[in-house]
N, CA, C and O atoms as CSV, one atom per row, in Angstrom:
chain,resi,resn,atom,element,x,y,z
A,1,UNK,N,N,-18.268,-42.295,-6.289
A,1,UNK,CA,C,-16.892,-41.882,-6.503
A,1,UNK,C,C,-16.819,-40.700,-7.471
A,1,UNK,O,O,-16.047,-39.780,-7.198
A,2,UNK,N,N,-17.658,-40.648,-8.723
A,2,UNK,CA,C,-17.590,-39.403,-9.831
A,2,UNK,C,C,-17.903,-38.376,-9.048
A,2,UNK,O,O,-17.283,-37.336,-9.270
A,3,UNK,N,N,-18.881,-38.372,-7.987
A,3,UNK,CA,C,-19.620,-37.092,-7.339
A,3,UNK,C,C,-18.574,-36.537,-6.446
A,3,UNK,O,O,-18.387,-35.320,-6.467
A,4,UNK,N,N,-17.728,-37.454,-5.502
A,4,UNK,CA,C,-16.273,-37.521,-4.678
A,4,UNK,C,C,-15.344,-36.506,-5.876
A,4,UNK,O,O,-14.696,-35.663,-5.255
A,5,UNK,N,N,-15.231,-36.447,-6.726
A,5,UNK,CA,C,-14.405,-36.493,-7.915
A,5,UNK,C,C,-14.760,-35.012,-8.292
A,5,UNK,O,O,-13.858,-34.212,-8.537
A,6,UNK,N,N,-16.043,-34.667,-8.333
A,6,UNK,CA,C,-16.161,-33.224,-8.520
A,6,UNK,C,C,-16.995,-32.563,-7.539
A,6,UNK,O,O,-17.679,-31.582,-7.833
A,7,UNK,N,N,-16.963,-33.010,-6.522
A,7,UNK,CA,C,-16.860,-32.036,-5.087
A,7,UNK,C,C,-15.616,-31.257,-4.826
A,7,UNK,O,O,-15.536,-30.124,-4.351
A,8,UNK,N,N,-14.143,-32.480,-5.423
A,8,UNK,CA,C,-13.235,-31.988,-4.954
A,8,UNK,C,C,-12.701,-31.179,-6.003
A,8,UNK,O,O,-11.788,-30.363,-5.879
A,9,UNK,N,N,-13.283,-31.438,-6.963
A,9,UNK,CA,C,-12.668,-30.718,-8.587
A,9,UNK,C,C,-13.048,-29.165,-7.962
A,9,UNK,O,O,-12.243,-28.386,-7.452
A,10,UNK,N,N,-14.358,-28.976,-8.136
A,10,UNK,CA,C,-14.962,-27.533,-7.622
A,10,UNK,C,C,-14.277,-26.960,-6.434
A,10,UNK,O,O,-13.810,-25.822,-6.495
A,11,UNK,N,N,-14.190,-27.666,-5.379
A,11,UNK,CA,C,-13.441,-26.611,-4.229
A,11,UNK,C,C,-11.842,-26.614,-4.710
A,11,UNK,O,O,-11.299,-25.581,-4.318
A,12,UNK,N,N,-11.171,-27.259,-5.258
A,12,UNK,CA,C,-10.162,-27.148,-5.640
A,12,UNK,C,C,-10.003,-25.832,-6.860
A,12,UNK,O,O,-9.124,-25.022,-7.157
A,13,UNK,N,N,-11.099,-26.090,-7.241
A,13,UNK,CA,C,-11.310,-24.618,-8.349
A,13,UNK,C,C,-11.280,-23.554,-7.317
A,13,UNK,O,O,-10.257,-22.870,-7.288
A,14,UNK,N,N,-11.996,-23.356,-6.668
A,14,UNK,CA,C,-12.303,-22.359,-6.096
A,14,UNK,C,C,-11.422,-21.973,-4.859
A,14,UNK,O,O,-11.476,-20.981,-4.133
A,15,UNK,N,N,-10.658,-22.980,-4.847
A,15,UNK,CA,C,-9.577,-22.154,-3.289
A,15,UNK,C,C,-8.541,-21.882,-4.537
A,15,UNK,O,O,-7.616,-21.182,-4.124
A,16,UNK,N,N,-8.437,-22.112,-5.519
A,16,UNK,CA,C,-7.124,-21.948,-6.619
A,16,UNK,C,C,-7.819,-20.130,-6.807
A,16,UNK,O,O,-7.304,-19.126,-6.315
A,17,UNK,N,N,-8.506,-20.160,-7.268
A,17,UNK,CA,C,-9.240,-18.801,-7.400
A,17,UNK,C,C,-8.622,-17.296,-7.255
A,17,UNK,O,O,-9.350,-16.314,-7.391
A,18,UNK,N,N,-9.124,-18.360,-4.954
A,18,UNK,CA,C,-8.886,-17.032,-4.257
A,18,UNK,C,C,-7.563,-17.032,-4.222
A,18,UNK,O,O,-7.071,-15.908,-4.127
A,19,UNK,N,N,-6.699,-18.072,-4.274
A,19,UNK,CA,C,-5.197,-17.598,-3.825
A,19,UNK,C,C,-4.890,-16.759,-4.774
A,19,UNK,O,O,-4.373,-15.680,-4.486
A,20,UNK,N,N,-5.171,-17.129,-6.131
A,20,UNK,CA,C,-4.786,-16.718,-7.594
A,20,UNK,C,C,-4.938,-15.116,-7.451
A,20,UNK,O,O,-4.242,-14.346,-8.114
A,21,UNK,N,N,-5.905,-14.690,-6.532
A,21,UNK,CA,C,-6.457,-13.358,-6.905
A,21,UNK,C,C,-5.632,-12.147,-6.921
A,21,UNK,O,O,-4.810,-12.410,-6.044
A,22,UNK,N,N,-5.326,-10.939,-7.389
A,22,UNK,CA,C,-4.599,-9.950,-7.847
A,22,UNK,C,C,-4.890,-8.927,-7.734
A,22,UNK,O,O,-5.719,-8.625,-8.592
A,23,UNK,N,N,-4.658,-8.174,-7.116
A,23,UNK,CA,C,-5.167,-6.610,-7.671
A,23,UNK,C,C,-4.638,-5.554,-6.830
A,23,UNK,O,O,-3.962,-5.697,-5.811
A,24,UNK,N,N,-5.042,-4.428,-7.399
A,24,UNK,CA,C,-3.858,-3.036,-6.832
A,24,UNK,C,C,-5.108,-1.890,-7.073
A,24,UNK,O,O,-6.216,-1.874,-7.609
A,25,UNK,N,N,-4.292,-1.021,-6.397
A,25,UNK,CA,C,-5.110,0.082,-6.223
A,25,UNK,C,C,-4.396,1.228,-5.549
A,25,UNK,O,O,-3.625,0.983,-4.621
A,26,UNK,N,N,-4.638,2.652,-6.021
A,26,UNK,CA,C,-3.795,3.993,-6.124
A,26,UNK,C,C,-4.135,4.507,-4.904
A,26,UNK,O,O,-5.333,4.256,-4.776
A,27,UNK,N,N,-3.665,5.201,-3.750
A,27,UNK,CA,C,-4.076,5.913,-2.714
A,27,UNK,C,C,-3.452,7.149,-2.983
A,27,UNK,O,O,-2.369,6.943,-3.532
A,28,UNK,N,N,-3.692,8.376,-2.818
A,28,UNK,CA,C,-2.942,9.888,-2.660
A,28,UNK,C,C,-3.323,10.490,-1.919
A,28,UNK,O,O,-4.547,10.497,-1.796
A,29,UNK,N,N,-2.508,11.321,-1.020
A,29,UNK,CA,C,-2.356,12.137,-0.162
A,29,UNK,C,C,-1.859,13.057,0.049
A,29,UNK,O,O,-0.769,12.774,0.546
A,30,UNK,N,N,-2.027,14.434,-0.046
A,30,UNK,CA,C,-1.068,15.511,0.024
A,30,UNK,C,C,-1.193,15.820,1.385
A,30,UNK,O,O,-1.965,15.504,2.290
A,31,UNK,N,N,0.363,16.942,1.191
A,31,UNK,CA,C,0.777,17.516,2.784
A,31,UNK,C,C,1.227,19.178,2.379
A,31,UNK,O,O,1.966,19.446,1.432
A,32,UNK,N,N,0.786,19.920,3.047
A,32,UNK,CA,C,1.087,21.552,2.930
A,32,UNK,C,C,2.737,21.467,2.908
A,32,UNK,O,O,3.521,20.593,3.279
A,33,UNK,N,N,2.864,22.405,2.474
A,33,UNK,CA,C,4.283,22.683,2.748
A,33,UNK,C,C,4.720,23.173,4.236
A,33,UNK,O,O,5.817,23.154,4.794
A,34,UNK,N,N,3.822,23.485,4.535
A,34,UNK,CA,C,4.233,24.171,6.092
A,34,UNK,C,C,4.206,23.108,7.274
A,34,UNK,O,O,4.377,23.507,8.426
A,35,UNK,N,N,4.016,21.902,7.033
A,35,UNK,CA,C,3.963,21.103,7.734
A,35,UNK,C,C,5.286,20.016,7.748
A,35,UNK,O,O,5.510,19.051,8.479
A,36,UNK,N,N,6.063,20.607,6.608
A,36,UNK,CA,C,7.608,19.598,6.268
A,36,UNK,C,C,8.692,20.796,5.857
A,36,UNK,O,O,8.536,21.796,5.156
A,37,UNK,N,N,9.692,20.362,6.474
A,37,UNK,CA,C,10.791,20.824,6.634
A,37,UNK,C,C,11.466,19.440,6.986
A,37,UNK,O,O,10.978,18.492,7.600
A,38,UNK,N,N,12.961,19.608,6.324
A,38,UNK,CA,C,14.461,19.110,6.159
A,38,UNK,C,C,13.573,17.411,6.185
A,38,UNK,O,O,12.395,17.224,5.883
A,39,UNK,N,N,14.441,16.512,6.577
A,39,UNK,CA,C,14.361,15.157,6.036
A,39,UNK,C,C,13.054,14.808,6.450
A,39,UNK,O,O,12.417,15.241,7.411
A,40,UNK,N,N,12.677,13.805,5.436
A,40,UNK,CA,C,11.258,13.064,5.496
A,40,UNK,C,C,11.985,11.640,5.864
A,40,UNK,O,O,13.178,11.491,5.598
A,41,UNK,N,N,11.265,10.662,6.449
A,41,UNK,CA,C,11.874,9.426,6.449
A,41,UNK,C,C,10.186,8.605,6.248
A,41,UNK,O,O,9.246,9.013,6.930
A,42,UNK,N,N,10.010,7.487,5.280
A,42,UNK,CA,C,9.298,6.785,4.935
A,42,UNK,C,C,8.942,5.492,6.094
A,42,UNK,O,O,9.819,4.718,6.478
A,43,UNK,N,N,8.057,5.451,6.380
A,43,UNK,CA,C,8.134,4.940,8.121
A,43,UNK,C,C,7.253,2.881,7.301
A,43,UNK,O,O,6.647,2.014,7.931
A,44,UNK,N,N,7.518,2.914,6.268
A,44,UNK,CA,C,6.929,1.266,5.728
A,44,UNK,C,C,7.726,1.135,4.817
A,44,UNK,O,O,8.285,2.092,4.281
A,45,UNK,N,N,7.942,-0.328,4.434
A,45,UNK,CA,C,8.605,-0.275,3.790
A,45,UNK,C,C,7.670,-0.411,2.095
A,45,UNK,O,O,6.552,-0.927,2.111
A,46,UNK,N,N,8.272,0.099,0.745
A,46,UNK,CA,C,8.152,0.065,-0.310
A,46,UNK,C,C,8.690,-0.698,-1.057
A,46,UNK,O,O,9.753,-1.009,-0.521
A,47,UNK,N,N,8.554,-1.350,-2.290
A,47,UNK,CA,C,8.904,-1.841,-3.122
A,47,UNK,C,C,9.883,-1.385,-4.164
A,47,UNK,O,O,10.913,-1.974,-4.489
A,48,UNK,N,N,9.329,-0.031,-4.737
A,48,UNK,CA,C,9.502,1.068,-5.342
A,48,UNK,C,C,9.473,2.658,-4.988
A,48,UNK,O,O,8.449,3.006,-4.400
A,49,UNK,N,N,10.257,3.494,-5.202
A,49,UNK,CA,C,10.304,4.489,-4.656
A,49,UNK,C,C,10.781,5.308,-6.166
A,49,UNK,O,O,11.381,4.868,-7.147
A,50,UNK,N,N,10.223,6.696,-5.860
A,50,UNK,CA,C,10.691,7.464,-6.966
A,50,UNK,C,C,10.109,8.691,-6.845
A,50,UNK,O,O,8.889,8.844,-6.905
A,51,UNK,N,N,11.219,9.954,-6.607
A,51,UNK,CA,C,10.684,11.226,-6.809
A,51,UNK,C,C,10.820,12.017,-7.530
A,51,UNK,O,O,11.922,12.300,-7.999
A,52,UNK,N,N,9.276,12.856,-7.955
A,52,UNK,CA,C,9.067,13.446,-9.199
A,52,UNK,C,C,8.799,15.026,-8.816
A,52,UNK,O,O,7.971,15.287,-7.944
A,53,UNK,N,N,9.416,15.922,-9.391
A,53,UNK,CA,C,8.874,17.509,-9.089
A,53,UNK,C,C,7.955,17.914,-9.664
A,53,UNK,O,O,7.575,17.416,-10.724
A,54,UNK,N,N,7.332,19.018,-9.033
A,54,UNK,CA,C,6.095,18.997,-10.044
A,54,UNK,C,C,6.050,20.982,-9.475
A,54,UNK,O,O,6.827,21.563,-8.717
A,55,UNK,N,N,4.734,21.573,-10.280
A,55,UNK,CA,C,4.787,23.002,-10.185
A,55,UNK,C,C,3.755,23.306,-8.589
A,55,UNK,O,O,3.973,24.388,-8.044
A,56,UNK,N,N,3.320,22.917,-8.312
A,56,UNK,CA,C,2.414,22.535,-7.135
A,56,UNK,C,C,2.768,22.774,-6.004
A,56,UNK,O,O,3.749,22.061,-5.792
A,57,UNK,N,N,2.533,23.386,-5.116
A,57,UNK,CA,C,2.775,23.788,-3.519
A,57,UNK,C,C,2.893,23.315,-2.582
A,57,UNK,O,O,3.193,23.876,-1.529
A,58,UNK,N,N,2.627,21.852,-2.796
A,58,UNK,CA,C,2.271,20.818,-1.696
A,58,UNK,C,C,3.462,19.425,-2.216
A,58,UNK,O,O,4.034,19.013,-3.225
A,59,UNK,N,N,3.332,19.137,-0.854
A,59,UNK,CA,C,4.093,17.478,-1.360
A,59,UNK,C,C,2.768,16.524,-1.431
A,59,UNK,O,O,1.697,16.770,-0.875
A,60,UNK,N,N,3.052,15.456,-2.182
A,60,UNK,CA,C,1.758,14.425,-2.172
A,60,UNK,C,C,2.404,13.272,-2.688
A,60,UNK,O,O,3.216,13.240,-3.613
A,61,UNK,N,N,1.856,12.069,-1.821
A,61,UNK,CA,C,2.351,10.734,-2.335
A,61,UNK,C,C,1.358,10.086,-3.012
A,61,UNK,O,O,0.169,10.350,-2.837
A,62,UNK,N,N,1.731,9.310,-3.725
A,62,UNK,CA,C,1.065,8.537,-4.497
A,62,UNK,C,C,1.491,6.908,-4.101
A,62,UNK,O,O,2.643,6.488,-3.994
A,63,UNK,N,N,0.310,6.174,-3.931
A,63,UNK,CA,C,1.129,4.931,-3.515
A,63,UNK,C,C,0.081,3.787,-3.834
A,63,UNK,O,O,-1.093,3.866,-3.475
A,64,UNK,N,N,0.503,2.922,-4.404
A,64,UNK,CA,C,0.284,2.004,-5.449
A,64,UNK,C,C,0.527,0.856,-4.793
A,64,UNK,O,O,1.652,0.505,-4.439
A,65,UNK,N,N,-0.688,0.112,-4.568
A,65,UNK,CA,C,-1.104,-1.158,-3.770
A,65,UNK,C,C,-1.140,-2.268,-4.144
A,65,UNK,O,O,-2.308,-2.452,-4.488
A,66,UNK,N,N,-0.459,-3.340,-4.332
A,66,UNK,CA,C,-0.345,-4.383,-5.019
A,66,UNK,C,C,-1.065,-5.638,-3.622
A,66,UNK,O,O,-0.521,-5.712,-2.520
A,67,UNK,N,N,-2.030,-6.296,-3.912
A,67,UNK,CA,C,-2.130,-7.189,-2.981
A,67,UNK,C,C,-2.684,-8.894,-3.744
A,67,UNK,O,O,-3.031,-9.033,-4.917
A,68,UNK,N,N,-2.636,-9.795,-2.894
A,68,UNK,CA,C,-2.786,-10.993,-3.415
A,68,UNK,C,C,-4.347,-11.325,-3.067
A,68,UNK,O,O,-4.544,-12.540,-3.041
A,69,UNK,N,N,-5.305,-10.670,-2.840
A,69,UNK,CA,C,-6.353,-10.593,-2.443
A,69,UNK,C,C,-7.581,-9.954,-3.469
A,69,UNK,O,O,-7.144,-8.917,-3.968
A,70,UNK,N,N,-8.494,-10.146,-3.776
A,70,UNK,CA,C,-9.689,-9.672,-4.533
A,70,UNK,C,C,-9.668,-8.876,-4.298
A,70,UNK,O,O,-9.319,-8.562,-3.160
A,71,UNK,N,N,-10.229,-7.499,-5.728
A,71,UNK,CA,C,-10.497,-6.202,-5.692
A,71,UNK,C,C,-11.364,-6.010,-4.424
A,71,UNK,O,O,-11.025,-5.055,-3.726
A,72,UNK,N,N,-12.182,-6.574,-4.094
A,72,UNK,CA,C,-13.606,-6.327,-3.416
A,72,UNK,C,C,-12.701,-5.963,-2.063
A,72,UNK,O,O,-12.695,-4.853,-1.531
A,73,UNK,N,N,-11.910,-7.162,-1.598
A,73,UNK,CA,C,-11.450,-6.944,0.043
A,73,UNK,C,C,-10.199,-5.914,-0.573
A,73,UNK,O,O,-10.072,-5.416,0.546
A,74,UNK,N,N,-9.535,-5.433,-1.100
A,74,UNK,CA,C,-8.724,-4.722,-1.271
A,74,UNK,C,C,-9.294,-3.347,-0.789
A,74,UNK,O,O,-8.812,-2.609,0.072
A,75,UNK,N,N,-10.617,-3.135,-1.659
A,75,UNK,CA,C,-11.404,-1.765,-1.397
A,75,UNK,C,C,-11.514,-1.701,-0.164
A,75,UNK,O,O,-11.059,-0.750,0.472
A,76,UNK,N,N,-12.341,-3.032,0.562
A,76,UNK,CA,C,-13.036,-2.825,1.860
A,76,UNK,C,C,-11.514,-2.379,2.769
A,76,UNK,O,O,-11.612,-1.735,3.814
A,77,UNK,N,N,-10.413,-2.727,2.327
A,77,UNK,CA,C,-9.222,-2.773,3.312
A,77,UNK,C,C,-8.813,-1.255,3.026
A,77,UNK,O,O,-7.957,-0.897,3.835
A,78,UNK,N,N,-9.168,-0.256,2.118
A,78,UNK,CA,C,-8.961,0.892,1.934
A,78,UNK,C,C,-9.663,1.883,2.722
A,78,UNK,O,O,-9.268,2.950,3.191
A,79,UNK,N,N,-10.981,1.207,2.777
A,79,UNK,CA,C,-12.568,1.821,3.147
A,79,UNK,C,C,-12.569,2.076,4.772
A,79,UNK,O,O,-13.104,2.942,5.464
A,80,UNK,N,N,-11.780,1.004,5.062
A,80,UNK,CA,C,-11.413,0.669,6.750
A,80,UNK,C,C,-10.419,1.686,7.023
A,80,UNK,O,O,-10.513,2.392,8.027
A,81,UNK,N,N,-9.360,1.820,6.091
A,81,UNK,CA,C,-8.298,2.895,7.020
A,81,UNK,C,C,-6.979,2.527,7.410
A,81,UNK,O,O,-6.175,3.151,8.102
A,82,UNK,N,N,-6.815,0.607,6.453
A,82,UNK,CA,C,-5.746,-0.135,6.059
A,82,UNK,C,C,-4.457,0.121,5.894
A,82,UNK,O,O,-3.530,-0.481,6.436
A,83,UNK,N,N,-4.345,1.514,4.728
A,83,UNK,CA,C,-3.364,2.177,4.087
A,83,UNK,C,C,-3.166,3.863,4.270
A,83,UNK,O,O,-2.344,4.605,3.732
A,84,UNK,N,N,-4.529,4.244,5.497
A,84,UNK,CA,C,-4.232,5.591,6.310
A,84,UNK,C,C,-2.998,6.231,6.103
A,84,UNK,O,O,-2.179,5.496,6.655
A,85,UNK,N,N,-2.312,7.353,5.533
A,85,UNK,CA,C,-1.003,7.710,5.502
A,85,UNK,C,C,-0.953,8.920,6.042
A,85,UNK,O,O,-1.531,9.854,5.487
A,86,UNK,N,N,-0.096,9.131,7.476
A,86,UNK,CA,C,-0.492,10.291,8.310
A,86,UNK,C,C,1.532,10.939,8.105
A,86,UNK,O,O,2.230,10.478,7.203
A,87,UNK,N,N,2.007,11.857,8.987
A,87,UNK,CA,C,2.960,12.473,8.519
A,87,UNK,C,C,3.210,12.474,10.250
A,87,UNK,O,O,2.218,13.017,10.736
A,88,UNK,N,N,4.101,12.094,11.258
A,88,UNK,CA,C,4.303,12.126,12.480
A,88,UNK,C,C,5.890,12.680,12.272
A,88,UNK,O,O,6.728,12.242,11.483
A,89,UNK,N,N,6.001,13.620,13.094
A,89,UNK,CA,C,7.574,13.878,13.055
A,89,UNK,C,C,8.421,13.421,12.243
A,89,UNK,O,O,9.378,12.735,12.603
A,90,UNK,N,N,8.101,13.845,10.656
A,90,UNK,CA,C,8.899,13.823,9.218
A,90,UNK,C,C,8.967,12.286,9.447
A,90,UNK,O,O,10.096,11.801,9.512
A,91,UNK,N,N,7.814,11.402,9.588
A,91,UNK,CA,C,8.230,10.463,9.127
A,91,UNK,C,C,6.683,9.900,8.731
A,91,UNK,O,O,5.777,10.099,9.540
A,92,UNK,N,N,6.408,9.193,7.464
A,92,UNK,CA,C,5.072,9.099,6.353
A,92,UNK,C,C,4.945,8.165,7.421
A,92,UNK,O,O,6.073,8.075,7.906
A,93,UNK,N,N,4.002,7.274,8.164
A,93,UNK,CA,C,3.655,6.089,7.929
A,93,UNK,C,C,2.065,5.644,8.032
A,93,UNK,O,O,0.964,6.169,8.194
A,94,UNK,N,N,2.497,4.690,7.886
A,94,UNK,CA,C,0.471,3.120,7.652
A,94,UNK,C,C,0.864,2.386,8.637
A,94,UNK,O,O,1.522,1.346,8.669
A,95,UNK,N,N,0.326,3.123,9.556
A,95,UNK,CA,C,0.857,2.295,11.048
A,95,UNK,C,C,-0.480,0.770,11.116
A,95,UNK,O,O,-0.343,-0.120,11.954
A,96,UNK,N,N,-1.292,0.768,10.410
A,96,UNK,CA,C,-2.311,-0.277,10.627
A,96,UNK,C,C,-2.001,-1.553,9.561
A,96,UNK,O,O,-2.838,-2.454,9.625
A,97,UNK,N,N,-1.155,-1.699,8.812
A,97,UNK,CA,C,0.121,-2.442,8.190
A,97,UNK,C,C,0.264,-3.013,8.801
A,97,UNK,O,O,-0.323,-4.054,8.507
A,98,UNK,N,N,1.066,-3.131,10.211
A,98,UNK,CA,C,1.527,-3.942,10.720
A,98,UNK,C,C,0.916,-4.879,11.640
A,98,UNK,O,O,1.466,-5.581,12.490
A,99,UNK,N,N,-0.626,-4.754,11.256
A,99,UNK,CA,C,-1.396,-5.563,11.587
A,99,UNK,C,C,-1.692,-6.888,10.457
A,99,UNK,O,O,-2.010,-6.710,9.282
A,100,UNK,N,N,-1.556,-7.870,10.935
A,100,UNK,CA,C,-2.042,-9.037,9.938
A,100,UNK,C,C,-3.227,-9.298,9.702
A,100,UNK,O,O,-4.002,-9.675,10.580
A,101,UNK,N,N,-3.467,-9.178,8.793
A,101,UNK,CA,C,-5.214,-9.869,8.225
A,101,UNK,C,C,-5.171,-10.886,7.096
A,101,UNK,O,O,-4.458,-10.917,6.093
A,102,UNK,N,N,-6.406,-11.954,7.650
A,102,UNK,CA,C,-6.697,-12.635,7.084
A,102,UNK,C,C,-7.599,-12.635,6.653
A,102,UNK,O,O,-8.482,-12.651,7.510
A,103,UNK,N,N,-8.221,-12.616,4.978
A,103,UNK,CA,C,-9.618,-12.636,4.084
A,103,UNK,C,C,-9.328,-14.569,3.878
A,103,UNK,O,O,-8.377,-15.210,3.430
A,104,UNK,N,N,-10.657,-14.966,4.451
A,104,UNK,CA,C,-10.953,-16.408,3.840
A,104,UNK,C,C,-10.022,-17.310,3.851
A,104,UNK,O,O,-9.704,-17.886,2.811
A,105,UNK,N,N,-9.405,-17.591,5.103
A,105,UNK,CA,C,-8.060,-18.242,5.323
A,105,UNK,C,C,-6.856,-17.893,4.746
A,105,UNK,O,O,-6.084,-18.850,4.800
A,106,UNK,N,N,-6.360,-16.900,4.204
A,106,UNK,CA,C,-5.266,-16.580,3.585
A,106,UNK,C,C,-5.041,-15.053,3.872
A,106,UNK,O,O,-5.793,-14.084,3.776
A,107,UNK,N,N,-3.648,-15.201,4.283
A,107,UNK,CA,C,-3.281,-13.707,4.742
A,107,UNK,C,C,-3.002,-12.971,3.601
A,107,UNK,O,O,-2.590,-13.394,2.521
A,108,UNK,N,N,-3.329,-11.525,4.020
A,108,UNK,CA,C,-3.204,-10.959,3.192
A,108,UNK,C,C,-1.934,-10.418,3.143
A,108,UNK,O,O,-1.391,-9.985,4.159
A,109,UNK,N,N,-1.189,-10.398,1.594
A,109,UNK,CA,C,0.157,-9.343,1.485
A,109,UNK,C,C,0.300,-8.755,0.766
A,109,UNK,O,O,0.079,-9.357,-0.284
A,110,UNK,N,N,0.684,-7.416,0.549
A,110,UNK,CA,C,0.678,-6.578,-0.005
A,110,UNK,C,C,2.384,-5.942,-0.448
A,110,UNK,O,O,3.382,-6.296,0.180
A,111,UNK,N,N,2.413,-5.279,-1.254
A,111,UNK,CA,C,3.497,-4.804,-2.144
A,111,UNK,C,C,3.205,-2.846,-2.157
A,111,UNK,O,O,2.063,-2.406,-2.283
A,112,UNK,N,N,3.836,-2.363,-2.080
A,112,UNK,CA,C,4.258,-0.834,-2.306
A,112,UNK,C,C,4.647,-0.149,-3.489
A,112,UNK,O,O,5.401,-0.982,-3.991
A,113,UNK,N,N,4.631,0.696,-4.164
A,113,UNK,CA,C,5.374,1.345,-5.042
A,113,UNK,C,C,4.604,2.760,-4.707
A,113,UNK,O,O,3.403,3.009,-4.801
A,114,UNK,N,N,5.812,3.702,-4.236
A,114,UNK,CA,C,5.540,5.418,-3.532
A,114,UNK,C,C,6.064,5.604,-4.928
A,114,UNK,O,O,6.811,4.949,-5.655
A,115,UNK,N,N,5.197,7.087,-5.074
A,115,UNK,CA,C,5.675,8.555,-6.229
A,115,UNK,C,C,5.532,9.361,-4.763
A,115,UNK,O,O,4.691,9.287,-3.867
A,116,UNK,N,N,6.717,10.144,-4.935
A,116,UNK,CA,C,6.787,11.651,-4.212
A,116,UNK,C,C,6.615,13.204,-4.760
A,116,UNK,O,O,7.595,13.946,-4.712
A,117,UNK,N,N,5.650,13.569,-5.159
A,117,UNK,CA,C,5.684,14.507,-5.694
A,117,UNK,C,C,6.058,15.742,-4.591
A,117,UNK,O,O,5.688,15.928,-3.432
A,118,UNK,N,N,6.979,16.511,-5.506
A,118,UNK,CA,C,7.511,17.749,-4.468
A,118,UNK,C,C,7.429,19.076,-5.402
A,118,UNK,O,O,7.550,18.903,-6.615
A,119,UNK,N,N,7.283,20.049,-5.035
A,119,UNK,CA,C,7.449,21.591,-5.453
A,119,UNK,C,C,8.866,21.655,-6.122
A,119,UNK,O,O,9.864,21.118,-5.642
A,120,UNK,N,N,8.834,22.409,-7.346
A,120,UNK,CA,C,10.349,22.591,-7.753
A,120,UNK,C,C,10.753,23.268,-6.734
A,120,UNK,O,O,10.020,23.698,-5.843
A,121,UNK,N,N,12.096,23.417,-6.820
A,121,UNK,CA,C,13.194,24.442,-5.962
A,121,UNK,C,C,12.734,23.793,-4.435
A,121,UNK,O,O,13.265,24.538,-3.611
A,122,UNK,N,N,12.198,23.038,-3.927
A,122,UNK,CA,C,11.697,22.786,-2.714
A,122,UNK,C,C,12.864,21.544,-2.498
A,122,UNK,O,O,12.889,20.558,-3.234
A,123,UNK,N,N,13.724,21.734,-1.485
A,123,UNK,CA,C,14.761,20.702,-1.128
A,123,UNK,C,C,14.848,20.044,0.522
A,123,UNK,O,O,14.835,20.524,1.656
A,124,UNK,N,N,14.935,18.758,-0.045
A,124,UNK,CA,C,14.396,17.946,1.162
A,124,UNK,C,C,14.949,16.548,0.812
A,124,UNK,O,O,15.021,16.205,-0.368
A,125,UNK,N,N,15.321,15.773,1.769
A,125,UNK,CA,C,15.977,14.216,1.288
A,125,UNK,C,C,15.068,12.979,1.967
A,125,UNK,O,O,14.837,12.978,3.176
A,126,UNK,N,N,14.660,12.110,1.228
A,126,UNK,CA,C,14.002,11.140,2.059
A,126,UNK,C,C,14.548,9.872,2.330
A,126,UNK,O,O,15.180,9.322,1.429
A,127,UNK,N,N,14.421,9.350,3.348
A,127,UNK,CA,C,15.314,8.369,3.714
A,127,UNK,C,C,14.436,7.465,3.658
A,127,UNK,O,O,13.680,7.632,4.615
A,128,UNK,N,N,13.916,5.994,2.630
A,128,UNK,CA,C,13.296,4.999,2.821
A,128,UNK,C,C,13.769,4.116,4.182
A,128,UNK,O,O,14.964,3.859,4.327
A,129,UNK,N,N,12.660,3.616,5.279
A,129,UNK,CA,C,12.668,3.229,6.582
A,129,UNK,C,C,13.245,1.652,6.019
A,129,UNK,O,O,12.808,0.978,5.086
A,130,UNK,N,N,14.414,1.357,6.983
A,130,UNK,CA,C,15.317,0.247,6.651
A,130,UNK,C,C,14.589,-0.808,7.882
A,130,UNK,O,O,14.502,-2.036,7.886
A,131,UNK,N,N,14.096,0.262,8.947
A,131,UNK,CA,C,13.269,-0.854,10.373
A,131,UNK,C,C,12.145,-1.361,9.872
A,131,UNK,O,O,11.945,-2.556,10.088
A,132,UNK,N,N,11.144,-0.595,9.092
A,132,UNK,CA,C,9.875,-1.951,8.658
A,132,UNK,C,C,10.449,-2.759,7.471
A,132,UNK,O,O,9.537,-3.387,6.933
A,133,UNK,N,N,11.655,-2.962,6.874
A,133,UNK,CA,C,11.335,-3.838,5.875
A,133,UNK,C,C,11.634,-5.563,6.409
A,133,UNK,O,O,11.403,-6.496,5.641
């Protein structure tokens, strides 16, 4: 019965673990200017959104990965092409998002927070996507 007792102690440790697990991680991407004109529309949905001007020629996002999953599969989910951010007819998206994955019986979910960096004097409106949230 003691051995019953910490078989289950240990896997109980250890599935507490993985659910427990945390971590985030920065992706950036810039886009020429010649490739955007008039509205951008954000094609996933975010958590956080916020745009910042900057002296720079280019637009570039910054986007900040919050997931419930270990650093390790977080990377490998970066490494794969997870959080890919391409620019299709003024609209950003991570079309491979809307795929579900599961690390070690537990799906993975993830959280957003975009920076937009834009060129001063450079005017443009972005519409966060109301269809993926």
């Amino acid at each position: 019965m003691k051995t019953l007792t910490i078989i289950f102690a240990i896997f109980f440790s250890y599935s507490f673990s993985f659910v427990a697990a945390q971590s985030e991680m920065t992706t950036i991407k810039s886009f020429q200017l010649a490739n955007i004109n008039g509205n951008l529309e954000l094609g996933f949905s975010a958590d956080s959104f916020k745009v910042v001007t900057w002296d720079e020629e280019i637009v570039r996002l910054e986007i900040t990965i919050s997931s419930n999953v270990s650093e390790e599969l977080l990377r490998r989910l970066v490494t794969l092409g997870r959080y890919e951010l391409s620019l299709i007819n003024h609209n950003f998206l991570m079309t491979k998002t809307a795929n579900t994955v599961i690390g070690k019986g537990v799906q993975v979910t993830e959280t957003f927070k975009v920076k937009v960096f834009v060129p001063k004097g450079f005017s443009f409106q972005i519409f966060p996507s109301l269809a993926h949230r």
